[in-house]
C-alpha positions in Angstrom: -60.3 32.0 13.7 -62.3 28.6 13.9 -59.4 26.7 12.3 -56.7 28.4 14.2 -58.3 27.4 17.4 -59.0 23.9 16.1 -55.0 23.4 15.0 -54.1 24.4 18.7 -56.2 22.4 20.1 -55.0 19.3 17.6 -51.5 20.4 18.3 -52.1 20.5 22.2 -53.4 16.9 22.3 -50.2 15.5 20.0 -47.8 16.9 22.6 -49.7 15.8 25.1 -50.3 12.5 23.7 -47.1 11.7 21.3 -44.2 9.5 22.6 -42.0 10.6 20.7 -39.7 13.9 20.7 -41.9 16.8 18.9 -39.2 19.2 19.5 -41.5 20.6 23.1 -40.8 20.1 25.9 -43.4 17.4 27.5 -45.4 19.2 30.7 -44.3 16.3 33.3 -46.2 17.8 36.0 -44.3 18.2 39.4 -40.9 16.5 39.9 -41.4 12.5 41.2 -37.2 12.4 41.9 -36.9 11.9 45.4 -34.1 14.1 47.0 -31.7 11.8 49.3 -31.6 13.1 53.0 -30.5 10.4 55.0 -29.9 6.6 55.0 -32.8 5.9 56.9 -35.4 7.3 54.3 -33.3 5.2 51.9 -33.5 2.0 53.6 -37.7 2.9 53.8 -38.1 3.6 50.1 -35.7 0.6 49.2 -38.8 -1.7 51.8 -41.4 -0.6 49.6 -40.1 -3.3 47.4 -39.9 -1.8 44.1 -36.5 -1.2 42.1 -34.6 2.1 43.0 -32.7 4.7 40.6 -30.2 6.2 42.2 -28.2 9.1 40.7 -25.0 9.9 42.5 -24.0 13.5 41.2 -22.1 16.3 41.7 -21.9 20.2 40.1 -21.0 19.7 36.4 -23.0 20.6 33.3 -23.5 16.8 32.5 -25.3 16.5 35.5 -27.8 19.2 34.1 -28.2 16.8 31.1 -29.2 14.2 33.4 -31.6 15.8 35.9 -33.4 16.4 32.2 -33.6 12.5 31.6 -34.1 11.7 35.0 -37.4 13.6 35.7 -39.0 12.4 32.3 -37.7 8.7 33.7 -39.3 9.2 36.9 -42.6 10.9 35.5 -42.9 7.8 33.3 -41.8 4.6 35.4 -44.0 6.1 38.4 -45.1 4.7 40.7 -43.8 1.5 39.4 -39.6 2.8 39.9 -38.4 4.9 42.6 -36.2 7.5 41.3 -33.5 9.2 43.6 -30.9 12.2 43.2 -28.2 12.1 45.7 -26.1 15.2 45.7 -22.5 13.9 46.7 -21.0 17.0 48.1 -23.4 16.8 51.1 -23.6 13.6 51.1 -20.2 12.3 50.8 -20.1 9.3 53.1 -23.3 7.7 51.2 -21.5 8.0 48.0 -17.8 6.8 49.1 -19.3 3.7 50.1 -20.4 3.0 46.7 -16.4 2.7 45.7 -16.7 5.2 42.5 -14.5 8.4 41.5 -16.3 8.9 38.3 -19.7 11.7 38.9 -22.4 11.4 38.0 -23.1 7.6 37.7 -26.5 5.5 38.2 -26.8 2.1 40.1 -30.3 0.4 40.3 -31.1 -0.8 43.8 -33.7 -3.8 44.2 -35.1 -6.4 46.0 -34.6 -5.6 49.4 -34.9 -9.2 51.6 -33.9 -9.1 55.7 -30.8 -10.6 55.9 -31.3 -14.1 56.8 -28.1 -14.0 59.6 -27.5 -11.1 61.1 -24.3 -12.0 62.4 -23.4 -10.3 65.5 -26.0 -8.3 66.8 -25.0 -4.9 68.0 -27.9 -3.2 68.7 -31.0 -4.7 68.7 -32.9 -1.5 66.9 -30.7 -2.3 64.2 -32.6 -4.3 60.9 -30.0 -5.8 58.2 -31.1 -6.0 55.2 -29.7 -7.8 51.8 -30.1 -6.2 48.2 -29.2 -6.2 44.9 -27.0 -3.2 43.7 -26.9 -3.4 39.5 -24.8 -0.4 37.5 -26.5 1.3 35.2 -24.2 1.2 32.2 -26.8 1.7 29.4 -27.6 5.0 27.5 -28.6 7.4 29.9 -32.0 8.8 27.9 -35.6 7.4 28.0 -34.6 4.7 25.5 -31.8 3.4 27.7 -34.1 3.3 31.1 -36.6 1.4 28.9 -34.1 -1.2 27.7 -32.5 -1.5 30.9 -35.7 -2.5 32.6 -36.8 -4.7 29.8 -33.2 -6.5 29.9 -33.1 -6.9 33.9 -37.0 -8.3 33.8 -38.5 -5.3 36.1 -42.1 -4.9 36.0 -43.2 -1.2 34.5 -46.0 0.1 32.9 -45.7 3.3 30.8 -48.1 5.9 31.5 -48.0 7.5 28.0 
């Protein structure tokens, strides 16, 4: 029984430890995608100054497939990338303004700078801000986060 319990222990410290795909699922602890609720929270997380993942989906089984990649994306790129699920259907005005009709799709939101001129001011509560919206058009797994970032010079650190 000594060596069974050794092996699971052995076995138990791979998974937890091995980058690559063992055929288990990885424990990612609890969920660090950030549901969308309103513009305002968006603008806030998009201040905090680091890059934003944004996921604009709707019901289809490819979107299952992608909540998968997207929480081991956002369990490994945290705190260093924001990631965010926005759920079209109840959110439909967000999502039109992005100008797609093909669900689900991924842009990268980043460096968010107050807009030097804000033009005509409306309202003085009212904050413009500037900042760079990239597509995501890589592989949408692990690998193609990884690359992305790498490609596009953002600043990560793996926690595995």
């Amino acid at each position: 029984m000594a060596d069974g319990s050794f092996l699971d222990r052995m076995v138990s410290q791979l998974r937890s430890t091995c980058r690559y795909y063992t055929g288990h699922p990885k424990d990612l602890g609890p969920s660090r995608i950030i549901p969308f609720t309103s513009e305002r929270q968006f603008v806030q997380l998009l201040h905090e100054g680091r890059p934003v993942v944004v996921a604009f989906t709707i019901k289809c089984t490819y979107t299952q497939h992608l909540d998968k990649v997207l929480e081991e994306a956002a369990a490994t790129f945290h705190p260093h990338v924001k990631f965010v699920r926005v759920e079209c259907p109840k959110y439909p005005g967000f999502c039109l303004t992005r100008q797609k009709n093909e669900y689900p799709f991924i842009e990268v939101f980043y460096n968010p700078e107050q807009a030097a001129s804000p033009g005509k001011v409306v309202d003085p509560n009212v904050t413009k801000y500037s900042v760079k919206v990239l597509p995501f058009n890589y592989d949408q797994s692990m690998y193609g986060f990884r690359e992305y970032f790498k490609k596009h010079g953002f600043k990560y650190f793996e926690t595995n």
